[in-house]
N, C-alpha and C positions, 0 to 999 in steps of 0.2 A: 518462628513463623513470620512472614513479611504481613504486614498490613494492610486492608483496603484502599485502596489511591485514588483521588479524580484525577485522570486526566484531560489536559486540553490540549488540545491539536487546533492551530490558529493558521488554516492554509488562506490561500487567495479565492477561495468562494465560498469558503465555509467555516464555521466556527464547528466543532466536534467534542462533546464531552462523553466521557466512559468513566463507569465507577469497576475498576477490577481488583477482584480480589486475589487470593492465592488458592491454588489448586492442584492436583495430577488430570490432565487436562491430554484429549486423545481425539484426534479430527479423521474424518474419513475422506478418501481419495479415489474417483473412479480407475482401478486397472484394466477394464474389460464391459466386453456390453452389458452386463446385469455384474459383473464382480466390483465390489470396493474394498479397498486396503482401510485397515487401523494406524493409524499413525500415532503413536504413541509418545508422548513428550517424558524423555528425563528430569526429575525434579519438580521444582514448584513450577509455574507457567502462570500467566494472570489468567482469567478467565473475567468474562465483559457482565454483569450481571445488569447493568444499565447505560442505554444508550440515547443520545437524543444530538443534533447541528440542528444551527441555524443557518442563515444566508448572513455573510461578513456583519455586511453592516447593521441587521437588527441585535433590539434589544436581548441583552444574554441575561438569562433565565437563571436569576440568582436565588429565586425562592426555591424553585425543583432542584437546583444541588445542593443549596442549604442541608433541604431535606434527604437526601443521601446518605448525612452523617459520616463521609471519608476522614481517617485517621490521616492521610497523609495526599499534598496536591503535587502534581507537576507540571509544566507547563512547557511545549515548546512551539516550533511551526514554523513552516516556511514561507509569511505575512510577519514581515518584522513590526511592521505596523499595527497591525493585531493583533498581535504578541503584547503592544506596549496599551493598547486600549485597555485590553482586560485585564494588566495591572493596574492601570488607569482606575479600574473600576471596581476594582478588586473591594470586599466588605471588610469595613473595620471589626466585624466580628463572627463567628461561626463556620469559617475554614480557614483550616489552618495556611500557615502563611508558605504557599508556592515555593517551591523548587526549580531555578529556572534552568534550562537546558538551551544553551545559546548558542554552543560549539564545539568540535569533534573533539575538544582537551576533557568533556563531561562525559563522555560518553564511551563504553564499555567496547571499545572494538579498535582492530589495527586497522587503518588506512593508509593501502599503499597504492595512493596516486600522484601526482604529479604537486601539488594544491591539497592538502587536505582543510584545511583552513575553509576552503571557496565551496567545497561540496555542501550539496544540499542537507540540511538535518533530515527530514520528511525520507533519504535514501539512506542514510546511515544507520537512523533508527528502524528502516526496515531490515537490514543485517542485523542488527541484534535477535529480533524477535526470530531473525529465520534462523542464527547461528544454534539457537536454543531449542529450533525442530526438527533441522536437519536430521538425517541419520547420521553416524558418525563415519569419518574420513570419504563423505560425502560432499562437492561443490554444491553450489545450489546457484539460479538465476533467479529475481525474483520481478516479475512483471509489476508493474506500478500503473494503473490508468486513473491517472487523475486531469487537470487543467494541462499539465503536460505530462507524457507516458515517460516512465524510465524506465530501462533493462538491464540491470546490476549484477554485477558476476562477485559471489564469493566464493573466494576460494575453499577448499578443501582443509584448512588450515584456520579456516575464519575471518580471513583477511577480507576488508573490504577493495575492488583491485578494480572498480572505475563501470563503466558500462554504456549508454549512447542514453539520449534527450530526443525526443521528438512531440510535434505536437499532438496531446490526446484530442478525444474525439469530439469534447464541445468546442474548443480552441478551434477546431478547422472545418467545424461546421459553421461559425462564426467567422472567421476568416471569407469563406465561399460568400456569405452575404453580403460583409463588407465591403470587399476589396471587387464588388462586380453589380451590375447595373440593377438587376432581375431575378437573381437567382435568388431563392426562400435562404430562410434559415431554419435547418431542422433539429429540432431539440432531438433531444441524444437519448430519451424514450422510445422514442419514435424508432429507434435500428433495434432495440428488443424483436422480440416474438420471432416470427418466422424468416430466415435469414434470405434478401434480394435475393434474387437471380439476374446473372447477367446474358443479356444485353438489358439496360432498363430500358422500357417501356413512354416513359414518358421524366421530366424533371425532378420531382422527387424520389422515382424510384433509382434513377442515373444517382444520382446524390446520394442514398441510400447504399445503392453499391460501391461508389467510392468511397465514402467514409468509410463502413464497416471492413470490405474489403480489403484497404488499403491500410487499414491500421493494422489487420491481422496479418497481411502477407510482411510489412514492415517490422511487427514482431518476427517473426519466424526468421526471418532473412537476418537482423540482428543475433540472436541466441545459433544460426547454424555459423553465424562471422564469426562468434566470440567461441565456439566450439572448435573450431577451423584453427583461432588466434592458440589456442589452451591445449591443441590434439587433446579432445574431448570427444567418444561419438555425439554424435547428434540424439536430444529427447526423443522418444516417441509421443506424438502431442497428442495423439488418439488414445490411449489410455488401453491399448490392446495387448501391450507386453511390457514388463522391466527390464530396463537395459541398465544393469551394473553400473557401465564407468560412463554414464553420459552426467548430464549436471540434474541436482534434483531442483523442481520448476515449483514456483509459487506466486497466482495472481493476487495483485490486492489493486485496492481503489475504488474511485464513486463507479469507473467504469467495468470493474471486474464482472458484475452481473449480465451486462452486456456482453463481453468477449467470453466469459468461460462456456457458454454450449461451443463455441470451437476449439477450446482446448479441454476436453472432458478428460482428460489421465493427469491435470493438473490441479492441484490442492489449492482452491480459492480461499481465503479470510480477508474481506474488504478491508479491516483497521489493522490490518498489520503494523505499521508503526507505532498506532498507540500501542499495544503487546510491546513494543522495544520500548515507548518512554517508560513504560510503568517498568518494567527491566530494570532499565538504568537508574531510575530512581531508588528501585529498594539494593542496586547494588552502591549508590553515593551517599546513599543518604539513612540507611537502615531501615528505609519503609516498608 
């Protein structure tokens, strides 16, 4: 039996701890208007029994994981900077001494792209965790909305095999303020609830349609390319039918809360990647 982990996820706006344990662990997925599917995971899976981020740069909250009492830590992120802080900071005593996950030679998966070396951790460790939900001899895409959105295609074999970058939804709602005289900046709350309507109305709701709009038809447009690229049908993103040989879809990120009422037949878990560090750790490390 593998052992409870903390992990830490050190991205560029957030620091992320999670204590998971080991479990037979089974998530639901809308297929239909009122129907959800079981998704049932083979084997152990972590499962998050505590959760807590901070913003990069404050104080990280060594007394609350003290208290945790994790057998075993790992450590990765895509903030090399923040990565080296909280070793930095790390306590001479009461957790154990980090595992760190630096680059794709730690990490439990085939990468065929051009560069494996260059890819990001934060997407790699998202194919682990998805390689281990998948159904079997099933593709999978896995949506990432964080600081920047990624669209990752694994193959049907588990291979991790590249996917497209573009900017997520604070990054370009931030952009729109900076780069122009007038225009607000709308925090990324703010596109919850009830989804614009086009034409806006007046500034903020024009803005409200662009972001939200435009990240989601830039999704879509991406996964039907990489379908296109793969002779793959196309997902159903409405969650109204199963279509066998299309790829199986998974959102995660600080943005996923936001974008999953428009992919309802899509299986969301925001910390997907930690689920892959802790993965990979108790397969390096026997934790």
């Amino acid at each position: 039996m593998s052992r409870p982990v903390l992990a830490i996820d050190a991205g560029n706006s957030r620091l992320k701890f999670g204590l998971f344990v080991p479990s037979r662990s089974s998530f639901y997925r809308r297929v239909g208007a009122t129907v959800f599917k079981t998704v049932e995971v083979a084997g152990e899976f972590p499962s998050c029994r505590r959760f807590l981020a901070v913003p990069a740069g404050d104080l990280i909250p060594w007394s609350t994981l003290l208290g945790w009492q994790p057998e075993g830590t790992v450590i990765a992120g895509s903030n090399p900077h923040a990565v080296e802080r909280v070793l930095n900071e790390w306590p001479q005593s009461g957790l154990p001494a980090p595992l760190i996950v630096r680059d794709c030679r730690s990490i439990p998966l085939s990468v065929d792209v051009d560069f494996p070396e260059k890819v990001g951790l934060d997407r790699l460790l998202n194919a682990v965790a998805a390689n281990a939900m998948r159904p079997k001899d099933r593709p999978v895409i896995v949506i990432d909305s964080g600081t920047a959105t990624t669209v990752n295609f694994i193959s049907s074999e588990g291979a991790f095999c590249g996917g497209a970058i573009l900017p997520g939804l604070e990054m370009s709602a931030k952009a729109l303020n900076h780069y122009t005289a007038v225009l607000p900046q709308l925090p990324v709350q703010d596109l919850g609830g009830e989804p614009p309507v086009a034409p806006g109305r007046n500034t903020r709701e024009a803005i409200r349609i662009g972001l939200l709009w435009g990240q989601i038809g830039a999704i879509r447009e991406i996964v039907r390319q990489i379908c296109i690229h793969k002779n793959l049908r196309e997902p159903d993103f409405s969650g109204d039918r199963e279509v066998g040989v299309s790829p199986w879809i998974i959102l995660t990120g600080g943005g996923s809360p936001v974008l999953s009422p428009q992919f309802p037949g899509v299986l969301s878990l925001p910390s997907l990647g930690m689920h892959g560090l802790v993965l990979t750790a108790w397969k390096n490390s026997g934790q």
